[in-house]
KOLTOR-172390 format. One record per residue (C-alpha): x, y, z; chain. Coordinates in pm, 1 decimal, always signed. Layout:
REM KOLTOR-172390
> xx/yy/zz/chaine
> X/Y/Z/A
...
REM end
This chain:
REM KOLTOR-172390
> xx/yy/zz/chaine
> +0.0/+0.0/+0.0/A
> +283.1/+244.7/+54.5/A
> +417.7/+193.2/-260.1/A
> +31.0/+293.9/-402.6/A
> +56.4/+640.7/-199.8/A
> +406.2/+710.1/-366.0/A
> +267.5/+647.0/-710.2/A
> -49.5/+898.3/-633.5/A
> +215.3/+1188.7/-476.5/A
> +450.9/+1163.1/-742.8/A
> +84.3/+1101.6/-1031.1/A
> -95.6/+1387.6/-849.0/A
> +313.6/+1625.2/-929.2/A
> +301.3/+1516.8/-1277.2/A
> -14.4/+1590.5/-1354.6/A
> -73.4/+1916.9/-1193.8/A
> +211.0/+2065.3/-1393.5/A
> +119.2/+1940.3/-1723.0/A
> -222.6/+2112.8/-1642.4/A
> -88.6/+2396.3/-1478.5/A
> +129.4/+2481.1/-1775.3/A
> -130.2/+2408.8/-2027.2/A
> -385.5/+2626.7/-1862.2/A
> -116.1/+2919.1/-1803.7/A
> -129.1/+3053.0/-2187.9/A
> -516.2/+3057.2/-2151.6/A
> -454.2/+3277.1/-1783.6/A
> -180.3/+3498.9/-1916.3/A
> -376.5/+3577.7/-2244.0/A
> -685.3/+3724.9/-2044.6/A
> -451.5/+3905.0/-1775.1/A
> -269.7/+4081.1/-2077.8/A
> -580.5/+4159.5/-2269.7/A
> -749.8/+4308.5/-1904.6/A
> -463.7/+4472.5/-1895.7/A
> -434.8/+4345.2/-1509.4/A
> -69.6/+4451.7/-1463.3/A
> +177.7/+4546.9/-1181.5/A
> +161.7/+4874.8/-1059.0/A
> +560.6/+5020.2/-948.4/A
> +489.0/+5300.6/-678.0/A
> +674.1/+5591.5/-760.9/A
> +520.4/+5825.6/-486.1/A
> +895.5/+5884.1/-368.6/A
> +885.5/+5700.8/-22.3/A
> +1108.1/+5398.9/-230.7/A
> +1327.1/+5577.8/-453.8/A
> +1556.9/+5275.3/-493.4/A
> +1262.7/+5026.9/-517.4/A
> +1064.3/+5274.4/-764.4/A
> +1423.2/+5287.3/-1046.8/A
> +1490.3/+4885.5/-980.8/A
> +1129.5/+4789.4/-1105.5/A
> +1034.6/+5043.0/-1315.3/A
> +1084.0/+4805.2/-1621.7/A
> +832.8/+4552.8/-1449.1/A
> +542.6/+4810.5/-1500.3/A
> +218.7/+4649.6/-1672.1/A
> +344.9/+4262.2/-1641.2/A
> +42.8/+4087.4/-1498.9/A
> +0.8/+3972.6/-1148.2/A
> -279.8/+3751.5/-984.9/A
> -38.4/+3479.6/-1142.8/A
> -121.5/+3283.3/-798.5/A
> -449.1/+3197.7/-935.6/A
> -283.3/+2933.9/-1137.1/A
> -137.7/+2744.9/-863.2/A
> -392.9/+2743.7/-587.3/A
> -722.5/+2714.2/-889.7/A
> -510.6/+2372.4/-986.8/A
> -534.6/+2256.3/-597.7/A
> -885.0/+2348.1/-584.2/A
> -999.1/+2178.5/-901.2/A
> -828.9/+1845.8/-867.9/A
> -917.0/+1825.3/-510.5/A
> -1305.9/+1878.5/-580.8/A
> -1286.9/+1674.3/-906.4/A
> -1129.6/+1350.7/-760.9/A
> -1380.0/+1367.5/-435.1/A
> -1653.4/+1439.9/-672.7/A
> -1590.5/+1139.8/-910.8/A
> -1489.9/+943.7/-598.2/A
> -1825.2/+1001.8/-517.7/A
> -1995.4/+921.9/-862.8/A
> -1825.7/+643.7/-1029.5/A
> -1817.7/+333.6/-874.2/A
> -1421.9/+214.2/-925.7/A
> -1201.6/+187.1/-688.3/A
> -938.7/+345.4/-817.8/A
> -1072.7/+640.1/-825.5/A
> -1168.4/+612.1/-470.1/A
> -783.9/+621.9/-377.4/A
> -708.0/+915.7/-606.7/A
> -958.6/+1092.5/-375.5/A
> -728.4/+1318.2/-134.9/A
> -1042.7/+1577.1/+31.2/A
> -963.3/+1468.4/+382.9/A
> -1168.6/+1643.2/+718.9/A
> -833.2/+1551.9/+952.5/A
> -523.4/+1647.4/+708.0/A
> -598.8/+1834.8/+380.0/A
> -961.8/+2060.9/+452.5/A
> -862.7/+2303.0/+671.7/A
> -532.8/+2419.1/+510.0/A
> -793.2/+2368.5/+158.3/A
> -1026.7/+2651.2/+371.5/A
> -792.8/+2857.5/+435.5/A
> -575.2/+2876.7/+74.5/A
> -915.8/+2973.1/-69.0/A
> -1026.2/+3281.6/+163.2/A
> -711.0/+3409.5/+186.0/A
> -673.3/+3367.4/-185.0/A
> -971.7/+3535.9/-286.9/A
> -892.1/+3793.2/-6.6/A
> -578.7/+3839.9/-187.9/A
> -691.0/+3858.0/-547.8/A
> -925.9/+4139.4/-427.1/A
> -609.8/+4327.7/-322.3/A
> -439.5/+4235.5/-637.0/A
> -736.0/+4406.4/-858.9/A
> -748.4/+4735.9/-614.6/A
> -394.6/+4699.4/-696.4/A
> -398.4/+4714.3/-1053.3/A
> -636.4/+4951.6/-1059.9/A
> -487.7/+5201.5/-876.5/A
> -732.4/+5179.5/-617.1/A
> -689.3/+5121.7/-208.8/A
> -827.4/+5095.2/+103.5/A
> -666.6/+5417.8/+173.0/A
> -649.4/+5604.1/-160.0/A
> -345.9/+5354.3/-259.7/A
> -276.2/+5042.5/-479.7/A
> -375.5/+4756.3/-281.4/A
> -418.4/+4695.1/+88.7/A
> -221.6/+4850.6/+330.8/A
> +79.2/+4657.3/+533.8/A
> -164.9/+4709.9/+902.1/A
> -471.9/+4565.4/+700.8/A
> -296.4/+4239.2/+540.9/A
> -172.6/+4192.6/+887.4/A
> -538.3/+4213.4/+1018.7/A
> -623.3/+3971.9/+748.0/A
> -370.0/+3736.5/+831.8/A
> -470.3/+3721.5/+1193.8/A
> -825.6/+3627.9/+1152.1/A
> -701.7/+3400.9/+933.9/A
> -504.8/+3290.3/+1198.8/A
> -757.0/+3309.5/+1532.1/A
> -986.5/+3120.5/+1324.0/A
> -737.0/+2850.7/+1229.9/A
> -665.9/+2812.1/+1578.8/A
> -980.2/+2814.8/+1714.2/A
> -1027.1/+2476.9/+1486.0/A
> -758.2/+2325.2/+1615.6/A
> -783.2/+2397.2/+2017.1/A
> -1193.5/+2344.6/+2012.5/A
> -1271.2/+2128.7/+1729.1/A
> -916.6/+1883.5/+1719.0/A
> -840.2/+1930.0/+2118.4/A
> -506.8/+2009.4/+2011.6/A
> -300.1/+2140.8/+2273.7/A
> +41.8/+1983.9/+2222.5/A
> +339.7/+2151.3/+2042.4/A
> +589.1/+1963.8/+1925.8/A
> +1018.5/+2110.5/+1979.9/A
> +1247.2/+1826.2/+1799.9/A
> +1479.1/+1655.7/+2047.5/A
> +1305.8/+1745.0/+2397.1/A
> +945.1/+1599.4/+2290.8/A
> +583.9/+1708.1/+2286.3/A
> +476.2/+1945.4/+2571.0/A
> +118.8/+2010.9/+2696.2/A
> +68.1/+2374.7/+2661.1/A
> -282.8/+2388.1/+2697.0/A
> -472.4/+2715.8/+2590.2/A
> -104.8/+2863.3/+2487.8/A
> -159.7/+2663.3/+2168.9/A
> -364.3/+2961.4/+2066.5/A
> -104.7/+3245.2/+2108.0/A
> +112.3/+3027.4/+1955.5/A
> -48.8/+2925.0/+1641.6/A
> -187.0/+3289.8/+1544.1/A
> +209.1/+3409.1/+1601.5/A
> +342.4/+3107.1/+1352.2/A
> +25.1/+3194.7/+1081.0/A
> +104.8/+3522.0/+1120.0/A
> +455.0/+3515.4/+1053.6/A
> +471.7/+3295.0/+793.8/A
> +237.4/+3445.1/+580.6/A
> +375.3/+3769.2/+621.4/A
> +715.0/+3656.8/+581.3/A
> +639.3/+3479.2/+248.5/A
> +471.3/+3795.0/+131.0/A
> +751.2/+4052.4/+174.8/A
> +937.1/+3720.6/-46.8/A
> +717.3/+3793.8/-336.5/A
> +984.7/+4041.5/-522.7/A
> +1159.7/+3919.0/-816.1/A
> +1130.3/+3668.5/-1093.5/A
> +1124.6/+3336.3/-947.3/A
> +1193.1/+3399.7/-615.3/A
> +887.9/+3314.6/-418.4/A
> +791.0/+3074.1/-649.6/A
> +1125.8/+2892.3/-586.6/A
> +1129.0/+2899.8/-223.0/A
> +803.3/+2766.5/-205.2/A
> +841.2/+2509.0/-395.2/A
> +1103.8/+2386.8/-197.2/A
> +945.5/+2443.5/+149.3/A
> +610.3/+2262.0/+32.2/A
> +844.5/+1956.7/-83.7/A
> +1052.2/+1943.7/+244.5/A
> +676.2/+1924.3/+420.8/A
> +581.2/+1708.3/+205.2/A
> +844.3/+1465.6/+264.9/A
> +762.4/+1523.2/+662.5/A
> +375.1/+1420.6/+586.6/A
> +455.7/+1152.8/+442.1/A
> +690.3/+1046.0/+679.0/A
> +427.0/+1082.9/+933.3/A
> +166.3/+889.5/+743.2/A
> -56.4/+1143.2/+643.0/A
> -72.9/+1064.8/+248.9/A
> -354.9/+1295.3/+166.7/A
> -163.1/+1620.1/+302.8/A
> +133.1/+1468.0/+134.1/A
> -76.6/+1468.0/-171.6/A
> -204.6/+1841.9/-99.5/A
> +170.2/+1925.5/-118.0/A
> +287.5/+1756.4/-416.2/A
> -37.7/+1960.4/-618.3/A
> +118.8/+2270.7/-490.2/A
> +450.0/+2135.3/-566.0/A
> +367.6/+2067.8/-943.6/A
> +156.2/+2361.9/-967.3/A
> +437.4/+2609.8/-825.8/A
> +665.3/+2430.1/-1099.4/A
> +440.9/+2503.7/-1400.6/A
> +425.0/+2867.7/-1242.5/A
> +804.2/+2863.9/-1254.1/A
> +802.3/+2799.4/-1625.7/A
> +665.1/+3142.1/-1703.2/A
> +805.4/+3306.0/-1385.8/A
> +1150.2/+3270.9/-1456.9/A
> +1283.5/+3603.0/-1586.2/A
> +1199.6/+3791.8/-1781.3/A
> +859.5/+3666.4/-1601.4/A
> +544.5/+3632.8/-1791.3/A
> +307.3/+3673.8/-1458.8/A
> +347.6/+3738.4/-1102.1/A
> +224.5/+3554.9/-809.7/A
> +59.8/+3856.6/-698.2/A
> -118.5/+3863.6/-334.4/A
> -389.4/+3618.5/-466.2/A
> -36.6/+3371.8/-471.3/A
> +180.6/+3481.3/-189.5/A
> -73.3/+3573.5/+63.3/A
> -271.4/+3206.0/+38.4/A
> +65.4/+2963.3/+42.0/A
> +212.7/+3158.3/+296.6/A
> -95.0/+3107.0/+501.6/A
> -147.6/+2744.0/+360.7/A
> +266.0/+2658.1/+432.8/A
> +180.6/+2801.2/+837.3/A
> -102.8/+2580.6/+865.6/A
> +88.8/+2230.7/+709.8/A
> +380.0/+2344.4/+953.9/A
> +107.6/+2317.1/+1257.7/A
> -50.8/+1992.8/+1103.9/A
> +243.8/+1806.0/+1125.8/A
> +343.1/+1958.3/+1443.1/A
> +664.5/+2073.2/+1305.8/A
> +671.3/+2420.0/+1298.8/A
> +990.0/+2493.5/+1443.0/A
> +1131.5/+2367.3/+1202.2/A
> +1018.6/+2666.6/+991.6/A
> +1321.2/+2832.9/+1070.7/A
> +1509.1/+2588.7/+840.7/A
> +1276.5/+2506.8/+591.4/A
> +1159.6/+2849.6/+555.0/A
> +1514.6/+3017.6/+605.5/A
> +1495.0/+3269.7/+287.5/A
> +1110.7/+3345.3/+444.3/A
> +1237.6/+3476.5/+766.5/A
> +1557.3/+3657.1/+652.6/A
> +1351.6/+3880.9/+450.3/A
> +1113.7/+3936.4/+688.1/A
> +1372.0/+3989.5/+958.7/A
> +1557.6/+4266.3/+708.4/A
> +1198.4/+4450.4/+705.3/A
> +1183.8/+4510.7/+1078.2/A
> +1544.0/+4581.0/+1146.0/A
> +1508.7/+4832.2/+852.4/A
> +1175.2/+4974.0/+1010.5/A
> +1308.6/+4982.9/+1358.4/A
> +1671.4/+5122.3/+1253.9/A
> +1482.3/+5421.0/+1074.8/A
> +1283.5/+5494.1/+1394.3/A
> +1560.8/+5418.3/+1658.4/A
> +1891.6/+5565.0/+1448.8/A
> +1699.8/+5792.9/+1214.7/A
> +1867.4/+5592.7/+934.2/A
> +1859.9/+5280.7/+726.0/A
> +2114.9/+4977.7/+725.3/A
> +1988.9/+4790.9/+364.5/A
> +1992.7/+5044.8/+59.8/A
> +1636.1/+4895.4/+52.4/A
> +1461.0/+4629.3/+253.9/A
> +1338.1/+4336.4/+204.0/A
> +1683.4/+4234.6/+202.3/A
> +1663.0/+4079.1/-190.3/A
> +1605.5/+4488.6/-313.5/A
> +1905.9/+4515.0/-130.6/A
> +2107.9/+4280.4/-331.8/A
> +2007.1/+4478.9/-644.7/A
> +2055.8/+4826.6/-506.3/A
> +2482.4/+4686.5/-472.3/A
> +2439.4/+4530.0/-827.7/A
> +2375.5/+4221.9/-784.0/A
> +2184.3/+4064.3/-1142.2/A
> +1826.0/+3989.0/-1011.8/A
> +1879.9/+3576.2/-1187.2/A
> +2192.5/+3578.3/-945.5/A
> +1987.3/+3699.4/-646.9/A
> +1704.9/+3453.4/-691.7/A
> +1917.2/+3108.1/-819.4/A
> +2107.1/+3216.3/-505.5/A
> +1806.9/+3221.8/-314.5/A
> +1711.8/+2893.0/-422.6/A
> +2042.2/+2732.4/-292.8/A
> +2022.0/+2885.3/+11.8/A
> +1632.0/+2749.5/+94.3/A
> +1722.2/+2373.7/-18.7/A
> +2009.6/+2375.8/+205.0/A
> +1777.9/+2522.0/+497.3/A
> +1495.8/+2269.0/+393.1/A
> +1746.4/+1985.2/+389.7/A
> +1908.8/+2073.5/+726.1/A
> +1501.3/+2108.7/+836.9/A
> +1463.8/+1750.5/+716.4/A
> +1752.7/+1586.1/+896.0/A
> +1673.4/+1744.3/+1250.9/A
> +1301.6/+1598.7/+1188.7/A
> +1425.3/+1280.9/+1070.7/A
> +1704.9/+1241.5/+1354.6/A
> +1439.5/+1381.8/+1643.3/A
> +1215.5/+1060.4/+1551.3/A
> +1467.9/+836.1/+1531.6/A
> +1600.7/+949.9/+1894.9/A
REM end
């Protein structure tokens, strides 16, 4: 039987990039002739930022759309024909689980179409505040009911309570799981916003978190979240295909906003969230270069990066943006694989 859930991970990879990348012409042709493009602020608050990206003006976001609309069909199509035709084979293929794959499902899809709402004000120049898009304070509120609501699931509906730290063992921490899971949420989804910068990037690192979790689902028996992943995972890669500079899309908010969210609540589901700050490495350096660049200009007066998050940084010194990103890359496998052996040696010992 375990050789059966290998061949529908590695079935359900395959075959959501050949869709993804077959459907991506047909997405990209009616984002071009909407004219739903990226909007570079040049208000003169991010000089740097404004020059670097100026070239970027008009390609098309909402690219996101692409990955999490090929979760959301296969996952409804497979438990609907599960449902309908009477083989058993189909049956299997079906991967719409209550305990492992519909919450994080939930979740990608509010905070997706949450995010493709921004994307639009975006694009059209229109925003909560008189800008493009939401505002930094409001995604945060987004991503914290979001987050209170995913917890609430967890502590009331699954009794969790226990949270997992590799090598010392689970500890009872009782209401605490709350605090704790809207803080992880939070900060994953944020961080894998603020990621969302140049070609490939994101795309990249997510790819490579969701496998690394993947692995860990499996390892832990839960197949259908396994599955979950390896959609994203084959998704992300079709995605990828047009991404990579000069990109023909972006992920947009619709993208980032939903598989950070989405990554947070797989972390929590396996009970491996620490290990976040491995497999997620690239997410919280460039979140961490935000807030030391926020708190530096309110503290010293002054800023330490040229431009924050730290990747804008990389291209204010001159660094080429394919160098930045393959770079990038490198750096999150070698997290995610470091992530993977502490996991891997904390059940053996």
């Amino acid at each position: 039987m375990l050789e059966f859930y290998i061949v529908k991970i590695l079935f359900f990879f395959a075959l959501a990039f050949v869709f993804a990348v077959s459907i991506a012409p047909i997405l990209t042709h009616y984002l071009y002739k909407y004219k739903l493009g990226k909007k570079i602020r040049n208000n003169g608050a991010t000089p740097i930022f404004s020059e670097l990206h100026a070239h970027k003006e008009g390609t098309p976001t909402m690219g996101g759309v692409l990955v999490w609309g090929t979760l959301v069909i296969f996952i409804v199509l497979f438990s609907l024909l599960a449902n309908v035709l009477p083989w058993e084979i189909i049956k299997h293929l079906d991967f719409l689980s209550r305990s492992e794959t519909l919450l994080p499902l939930g979740a990608l899809v509010i905070t997706a179409l949450i995010g493709l709402f921004d994307d639009w004000l975006d694009v059209r120049g229109k925003g909560v505040l008189g800008g493009g898009g939401l505002k930094l304070r409001h995604r945060l509120l987004i991503y914290m009911l979001i987050a209170i609501f995913g917890a609430m699931w967890f502590y009331f509906k699954l009794d969790w309570t226990v949270f997992h730290v590799p090598f010392l063992g689970n500890f009872e921490i009782g209401a605490w799981y709350i605090p704790v899971f809207i803080f992880i949420i939070v900060a994953t989804s944020f961080s894998v916003n603020e990621t969302d910068g140049l070609d490939g990037l994101a795309g990249g690192t997510l790819l490579i978190s969701f496998a690394a979790y993947g692995v860990i689902a499996f390892s832990l028996g839960r197949y259908e979240l396994a599955t979950f992943c390896s959609v994203i995972i084959g998704a992300l890669l079709a995605f990828l295909w047009f991404n990579i500079p000069p990109a023909r899309f972006y992920l947009g908010d619709t993208g980032s906003m939903s598989l950070g969210v989405t990554l947070g609540i797989i972390a929590m589901l396996t009970n491996n969230s620490l290990l976040l700050i491995f497999i997620g490495l690239i997410f919280i350096l460039e979140s961490l270069s935000v807030i030391i660049q926020v708190l530096s200009k309110k503290i010293r007066g002054r800023k330490i990066f040229l431009s924050a998050p730290i990747h804008h940084h990389f291209q204010a010194v001159g660094w080429p943006e394919a160098k930045i990103v393959m770079r990038s890359w490198v750096v999150a496998a070698i997290g995610a694989a470091i992530g993977l052996i502490i996991f891997l040696l904390d059940r053996k010992f």
